[in-house]
Biopython code that builds the backbone (N, CA, C, O; Angstrom):
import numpy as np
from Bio.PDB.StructureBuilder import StructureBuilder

atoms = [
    (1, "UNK", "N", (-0.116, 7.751, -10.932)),
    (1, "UNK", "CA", (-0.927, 7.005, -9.996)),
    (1, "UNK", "C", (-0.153, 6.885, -8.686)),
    (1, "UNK", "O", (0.993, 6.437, -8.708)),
    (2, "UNK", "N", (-0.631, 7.199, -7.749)),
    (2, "UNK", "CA", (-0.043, 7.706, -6.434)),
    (2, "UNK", "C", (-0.135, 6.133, -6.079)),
    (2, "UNK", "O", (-1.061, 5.422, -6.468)),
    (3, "UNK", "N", (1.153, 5.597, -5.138)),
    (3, "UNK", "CA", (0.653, 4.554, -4.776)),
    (3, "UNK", "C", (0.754, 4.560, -2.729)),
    (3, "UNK", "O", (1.693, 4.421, -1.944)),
    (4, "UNK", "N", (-0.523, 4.762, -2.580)),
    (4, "UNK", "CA", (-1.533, 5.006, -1.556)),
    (4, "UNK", "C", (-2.046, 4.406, -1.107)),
    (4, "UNK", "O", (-3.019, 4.283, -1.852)),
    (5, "UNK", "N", (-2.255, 3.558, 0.028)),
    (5, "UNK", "CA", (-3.498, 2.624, 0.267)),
    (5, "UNK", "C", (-5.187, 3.647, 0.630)),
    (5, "UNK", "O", (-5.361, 4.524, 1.476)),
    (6, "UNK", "N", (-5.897, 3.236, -0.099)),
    (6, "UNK", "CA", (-7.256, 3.802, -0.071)),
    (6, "UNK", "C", (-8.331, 3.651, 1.442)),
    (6, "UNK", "O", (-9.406, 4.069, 1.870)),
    (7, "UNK", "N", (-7.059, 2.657, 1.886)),
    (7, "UNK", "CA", (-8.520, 2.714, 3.353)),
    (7, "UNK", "C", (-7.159, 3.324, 4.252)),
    (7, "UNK", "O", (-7.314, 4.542, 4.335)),
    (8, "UNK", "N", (-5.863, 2.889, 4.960)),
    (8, "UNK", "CA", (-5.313, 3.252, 5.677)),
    (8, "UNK", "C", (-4.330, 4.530, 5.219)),
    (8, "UNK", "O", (-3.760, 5.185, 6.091)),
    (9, "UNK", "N", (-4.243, 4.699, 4.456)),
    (9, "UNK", "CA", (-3.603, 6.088, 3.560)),
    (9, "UNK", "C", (-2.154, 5.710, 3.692)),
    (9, "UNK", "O", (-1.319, 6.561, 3.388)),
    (10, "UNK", "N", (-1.696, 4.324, 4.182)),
    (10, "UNK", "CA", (-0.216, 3.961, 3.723)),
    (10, "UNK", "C", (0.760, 4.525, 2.373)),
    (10, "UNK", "O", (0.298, 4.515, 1.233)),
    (11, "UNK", "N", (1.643, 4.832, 2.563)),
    (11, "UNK", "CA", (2.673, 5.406, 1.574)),
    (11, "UNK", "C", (3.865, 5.167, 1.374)),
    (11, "UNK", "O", (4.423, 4.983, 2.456)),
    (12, "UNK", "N", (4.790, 5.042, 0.224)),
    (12, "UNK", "CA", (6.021, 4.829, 0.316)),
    (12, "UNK", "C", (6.817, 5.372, 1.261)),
    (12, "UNK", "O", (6.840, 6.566, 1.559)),
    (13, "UNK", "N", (7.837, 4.030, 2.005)),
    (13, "UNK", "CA", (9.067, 5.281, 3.229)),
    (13, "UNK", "C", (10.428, 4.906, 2.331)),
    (13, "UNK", "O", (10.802, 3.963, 1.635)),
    (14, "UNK", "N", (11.001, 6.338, 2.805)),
    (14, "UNK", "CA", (12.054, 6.871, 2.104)),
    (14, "UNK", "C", (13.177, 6.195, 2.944)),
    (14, "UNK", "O", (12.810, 5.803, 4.052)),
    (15, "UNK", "N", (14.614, 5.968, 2.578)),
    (15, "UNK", "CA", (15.914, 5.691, 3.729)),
    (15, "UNK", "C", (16.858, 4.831, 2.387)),
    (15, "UNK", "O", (16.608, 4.563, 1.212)),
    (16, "UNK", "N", (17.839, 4.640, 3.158)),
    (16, "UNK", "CA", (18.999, 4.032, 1.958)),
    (16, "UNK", "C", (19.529, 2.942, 2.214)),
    (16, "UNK", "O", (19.751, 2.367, 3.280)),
    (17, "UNK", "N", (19.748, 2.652, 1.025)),
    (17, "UNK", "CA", (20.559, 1.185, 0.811)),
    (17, "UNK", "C", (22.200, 1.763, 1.184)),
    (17, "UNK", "O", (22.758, 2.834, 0.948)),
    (18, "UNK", "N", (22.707, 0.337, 1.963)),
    (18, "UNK", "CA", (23.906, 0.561, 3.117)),
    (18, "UNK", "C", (24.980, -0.227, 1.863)),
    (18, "UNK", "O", (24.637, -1.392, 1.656)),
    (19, "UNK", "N", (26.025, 0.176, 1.143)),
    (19, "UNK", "CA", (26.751, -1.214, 1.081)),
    (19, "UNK", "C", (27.623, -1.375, 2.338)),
    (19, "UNK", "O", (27.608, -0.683, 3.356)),
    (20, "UNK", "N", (28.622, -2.770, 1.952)),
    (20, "UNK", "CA", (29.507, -2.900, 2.437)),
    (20, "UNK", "C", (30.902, -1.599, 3.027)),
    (20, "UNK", "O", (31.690, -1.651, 3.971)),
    (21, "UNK", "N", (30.759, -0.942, 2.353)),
    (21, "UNK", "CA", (31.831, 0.459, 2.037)),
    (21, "UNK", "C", (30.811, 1.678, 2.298)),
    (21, "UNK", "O", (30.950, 2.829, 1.884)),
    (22, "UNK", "N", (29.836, 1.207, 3.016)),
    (22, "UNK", "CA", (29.239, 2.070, 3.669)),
    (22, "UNK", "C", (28.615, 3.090, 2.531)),
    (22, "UNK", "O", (28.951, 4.149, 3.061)),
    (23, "UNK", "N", (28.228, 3.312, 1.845)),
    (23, "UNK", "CA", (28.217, 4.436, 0.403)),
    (23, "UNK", "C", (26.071, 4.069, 0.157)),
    (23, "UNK", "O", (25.380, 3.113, -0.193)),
    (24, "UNK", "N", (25.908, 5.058, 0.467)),
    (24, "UNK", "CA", (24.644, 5.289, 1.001)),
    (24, "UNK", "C", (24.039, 5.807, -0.455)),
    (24, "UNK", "O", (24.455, 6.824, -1.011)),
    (25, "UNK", "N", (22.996, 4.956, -0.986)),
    (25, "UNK", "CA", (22.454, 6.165, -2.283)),
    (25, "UNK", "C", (20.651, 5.821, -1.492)),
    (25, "UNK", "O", (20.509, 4.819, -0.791)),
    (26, "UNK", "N", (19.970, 6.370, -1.637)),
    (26, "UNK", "CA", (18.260, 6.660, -1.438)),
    (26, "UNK", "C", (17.471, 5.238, -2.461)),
    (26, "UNK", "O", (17.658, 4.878, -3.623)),
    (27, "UNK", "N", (16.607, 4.755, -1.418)),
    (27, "UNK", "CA", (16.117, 3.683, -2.048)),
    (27, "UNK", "C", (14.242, 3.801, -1.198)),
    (27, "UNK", "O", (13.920, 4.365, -0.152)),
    (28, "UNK", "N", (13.701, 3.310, -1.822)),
    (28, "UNK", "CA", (12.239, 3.001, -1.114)),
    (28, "UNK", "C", (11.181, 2.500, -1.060)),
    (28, "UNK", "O", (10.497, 2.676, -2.069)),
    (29, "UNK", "N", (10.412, 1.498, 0.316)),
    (29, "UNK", "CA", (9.859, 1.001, 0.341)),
    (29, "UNK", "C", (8.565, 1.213, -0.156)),
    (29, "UNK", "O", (8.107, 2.329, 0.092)),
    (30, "UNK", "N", (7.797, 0.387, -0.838)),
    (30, "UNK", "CA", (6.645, 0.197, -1.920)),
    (30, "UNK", "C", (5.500, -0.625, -0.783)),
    (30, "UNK", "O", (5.775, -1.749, -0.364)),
    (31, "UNK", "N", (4.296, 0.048, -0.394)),
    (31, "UNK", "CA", (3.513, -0.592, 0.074)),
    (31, "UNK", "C", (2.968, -1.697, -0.775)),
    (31, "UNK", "O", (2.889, -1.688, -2.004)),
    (32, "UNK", "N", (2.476, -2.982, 0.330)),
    (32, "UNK", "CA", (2.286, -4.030, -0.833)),
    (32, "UNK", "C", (0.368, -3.523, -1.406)),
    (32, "UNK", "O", (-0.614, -3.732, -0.694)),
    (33, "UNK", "N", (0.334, -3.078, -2.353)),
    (33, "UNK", "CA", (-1.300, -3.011, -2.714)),
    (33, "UNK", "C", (-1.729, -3.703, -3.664)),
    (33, "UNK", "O", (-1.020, -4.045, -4.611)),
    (34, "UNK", "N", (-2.636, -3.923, -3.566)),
    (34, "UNK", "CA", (-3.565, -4.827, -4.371)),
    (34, "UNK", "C", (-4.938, -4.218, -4.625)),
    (34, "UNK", "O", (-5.629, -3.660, -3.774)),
    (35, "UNK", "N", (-5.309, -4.440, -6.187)),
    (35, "UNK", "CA", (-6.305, -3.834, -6.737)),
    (35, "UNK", "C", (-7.694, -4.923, -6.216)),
    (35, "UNK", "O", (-7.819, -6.110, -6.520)),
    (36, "UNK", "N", (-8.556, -4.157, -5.428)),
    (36, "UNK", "CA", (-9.985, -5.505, -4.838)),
    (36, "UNK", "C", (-11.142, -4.647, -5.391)),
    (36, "UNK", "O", (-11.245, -3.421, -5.422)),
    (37, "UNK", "N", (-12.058, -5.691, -5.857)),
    (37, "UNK", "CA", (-13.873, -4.852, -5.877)),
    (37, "UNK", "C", (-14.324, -5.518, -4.739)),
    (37, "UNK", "O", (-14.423, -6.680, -4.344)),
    (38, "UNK", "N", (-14.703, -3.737, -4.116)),
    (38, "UNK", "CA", (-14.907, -3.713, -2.404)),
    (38, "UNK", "C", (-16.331, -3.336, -2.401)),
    (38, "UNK", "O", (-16.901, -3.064, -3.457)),
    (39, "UNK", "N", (-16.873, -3.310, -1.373)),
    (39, "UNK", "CA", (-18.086, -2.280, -1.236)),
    (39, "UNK", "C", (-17.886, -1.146, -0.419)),
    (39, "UNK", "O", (-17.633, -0.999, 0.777)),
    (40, "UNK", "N", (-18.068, -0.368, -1.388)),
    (40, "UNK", "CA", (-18.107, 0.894, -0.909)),
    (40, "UNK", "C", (-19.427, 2.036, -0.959)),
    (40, "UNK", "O", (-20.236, 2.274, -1.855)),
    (41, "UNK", "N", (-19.279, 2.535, 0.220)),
    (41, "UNK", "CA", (-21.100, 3.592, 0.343)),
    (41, "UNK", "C", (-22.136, 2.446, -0.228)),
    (41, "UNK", "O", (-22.810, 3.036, -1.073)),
    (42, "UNK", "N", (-22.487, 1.328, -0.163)),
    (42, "UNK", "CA", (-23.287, 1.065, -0.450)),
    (42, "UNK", "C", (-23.159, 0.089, -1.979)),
    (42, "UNK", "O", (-23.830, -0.921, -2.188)),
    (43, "UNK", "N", (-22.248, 0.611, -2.835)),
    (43, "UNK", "CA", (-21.889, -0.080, -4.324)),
    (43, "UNK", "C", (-20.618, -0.829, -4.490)),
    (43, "UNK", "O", (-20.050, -1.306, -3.507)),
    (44, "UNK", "N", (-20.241, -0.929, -5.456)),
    (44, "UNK", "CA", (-19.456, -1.630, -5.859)),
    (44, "UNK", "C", (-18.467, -1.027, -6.679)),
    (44, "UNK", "O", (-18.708, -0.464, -7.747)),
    (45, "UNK", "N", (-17.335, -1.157, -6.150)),
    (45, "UNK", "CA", (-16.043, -0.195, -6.118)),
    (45, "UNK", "C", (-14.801, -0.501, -6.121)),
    (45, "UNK", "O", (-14.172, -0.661, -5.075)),
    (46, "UNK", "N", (-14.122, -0.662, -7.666)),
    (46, "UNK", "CA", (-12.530, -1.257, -7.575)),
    (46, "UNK", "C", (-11.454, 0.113, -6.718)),
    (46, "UNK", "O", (-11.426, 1.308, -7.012)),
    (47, "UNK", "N", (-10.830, -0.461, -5.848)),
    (47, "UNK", "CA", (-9.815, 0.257, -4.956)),
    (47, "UNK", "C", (-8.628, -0.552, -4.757)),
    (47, "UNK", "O", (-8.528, -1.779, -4.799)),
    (48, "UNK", "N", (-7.654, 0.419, -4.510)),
    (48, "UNK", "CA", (-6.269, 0.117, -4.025)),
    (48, "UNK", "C", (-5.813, -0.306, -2.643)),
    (48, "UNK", "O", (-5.443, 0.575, -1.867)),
    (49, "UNK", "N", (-5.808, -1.266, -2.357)),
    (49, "UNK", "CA", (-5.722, -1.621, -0.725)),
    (49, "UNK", "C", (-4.510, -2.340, -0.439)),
    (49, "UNK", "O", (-4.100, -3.183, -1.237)),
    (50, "UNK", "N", (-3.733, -2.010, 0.926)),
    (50, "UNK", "CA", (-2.738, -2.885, 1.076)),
    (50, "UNK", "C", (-3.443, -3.903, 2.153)),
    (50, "UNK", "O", (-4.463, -3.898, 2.841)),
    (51, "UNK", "N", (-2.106, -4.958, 1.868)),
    (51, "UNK", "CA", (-2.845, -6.446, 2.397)),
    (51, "UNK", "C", (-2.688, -6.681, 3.695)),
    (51, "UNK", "O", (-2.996, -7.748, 4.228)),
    (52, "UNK", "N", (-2.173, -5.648, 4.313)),
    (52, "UNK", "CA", (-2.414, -5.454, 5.922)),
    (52, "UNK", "C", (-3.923, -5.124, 6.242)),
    (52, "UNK", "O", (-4.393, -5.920, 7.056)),
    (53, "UNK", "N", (-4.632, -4.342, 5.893)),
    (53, "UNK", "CA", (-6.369, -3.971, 5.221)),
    (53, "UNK", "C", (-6.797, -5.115, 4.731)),
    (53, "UNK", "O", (-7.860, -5.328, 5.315)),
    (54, "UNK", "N", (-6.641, -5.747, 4.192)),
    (54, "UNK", "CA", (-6.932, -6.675, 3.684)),
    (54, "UNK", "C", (-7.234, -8.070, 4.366)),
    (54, "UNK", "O", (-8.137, -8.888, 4.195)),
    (55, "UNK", "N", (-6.357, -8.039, 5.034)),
    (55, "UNK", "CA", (-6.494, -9.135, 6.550)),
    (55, "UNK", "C", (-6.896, -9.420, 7.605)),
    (55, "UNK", "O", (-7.053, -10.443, 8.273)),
    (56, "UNK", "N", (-7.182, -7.522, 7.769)),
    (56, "UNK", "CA", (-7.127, -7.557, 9.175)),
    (56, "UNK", "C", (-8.821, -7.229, 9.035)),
    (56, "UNK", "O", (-9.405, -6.757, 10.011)),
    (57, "UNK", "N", (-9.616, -7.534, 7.663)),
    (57, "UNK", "CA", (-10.737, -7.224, 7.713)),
    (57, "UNK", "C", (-11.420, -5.374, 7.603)),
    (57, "UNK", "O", (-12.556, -5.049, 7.949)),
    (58, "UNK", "N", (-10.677, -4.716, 7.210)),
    (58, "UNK", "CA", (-11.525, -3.184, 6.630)),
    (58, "UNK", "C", (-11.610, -2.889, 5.662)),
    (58, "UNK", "O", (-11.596, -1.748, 5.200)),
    (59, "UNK", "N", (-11.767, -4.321, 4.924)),
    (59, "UNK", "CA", (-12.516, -4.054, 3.505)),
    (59, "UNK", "C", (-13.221, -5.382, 3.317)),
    (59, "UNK", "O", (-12.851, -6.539, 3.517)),
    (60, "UNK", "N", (-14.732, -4.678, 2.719)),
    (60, "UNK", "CA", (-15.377, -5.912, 2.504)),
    (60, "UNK", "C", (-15.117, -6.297, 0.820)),
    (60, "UNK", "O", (-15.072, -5.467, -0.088)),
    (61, "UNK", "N", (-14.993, -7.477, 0.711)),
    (61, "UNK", "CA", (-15.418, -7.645, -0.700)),
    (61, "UNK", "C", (-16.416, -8.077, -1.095)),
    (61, "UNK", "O", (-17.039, -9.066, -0.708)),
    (62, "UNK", "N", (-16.696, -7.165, -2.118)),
    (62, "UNK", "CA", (-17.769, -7.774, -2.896)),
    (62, "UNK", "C", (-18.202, -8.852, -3.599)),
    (62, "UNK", "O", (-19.322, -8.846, -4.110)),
]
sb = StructureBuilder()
sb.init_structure("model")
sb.init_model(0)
sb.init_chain("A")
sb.init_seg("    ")
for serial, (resi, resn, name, xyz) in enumerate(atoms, 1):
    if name == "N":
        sb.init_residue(resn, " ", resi, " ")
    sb.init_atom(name, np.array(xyz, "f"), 0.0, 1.0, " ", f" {name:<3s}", serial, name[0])
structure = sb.get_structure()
């Protein structure tokens, strides 16, 4: 399960965790999504949305 936002197509970003000693390994950010029943085309439609979408109003709920 891809984790995707379904209205803005948001995606995990890639970059690394710093320590102290500088020693770099790959770590990455997780969009925040949340499962909503939206309307979609007309019906009624569980989707993956992050809560930036969610706020800013481009998803209706049902």
């Amino acid at each position: 399960m891809a984790k995707v936002c379904d209205i803005c197509g948001k995606k995990p970003q890639y970059g690394n965790n710093v320590s102290h000693a500088n020693n770099r390994t790959r770590r990455r950010w997780e969009p925040n999504l949340q499962r909503v029943r939206a309307k979609v085309d007309g019906g009624v439609k569980r989707i993956r949305v992050c809560t930036q979408c969610i706020k800013s109003d481009r998803v209706v709920k049902a």
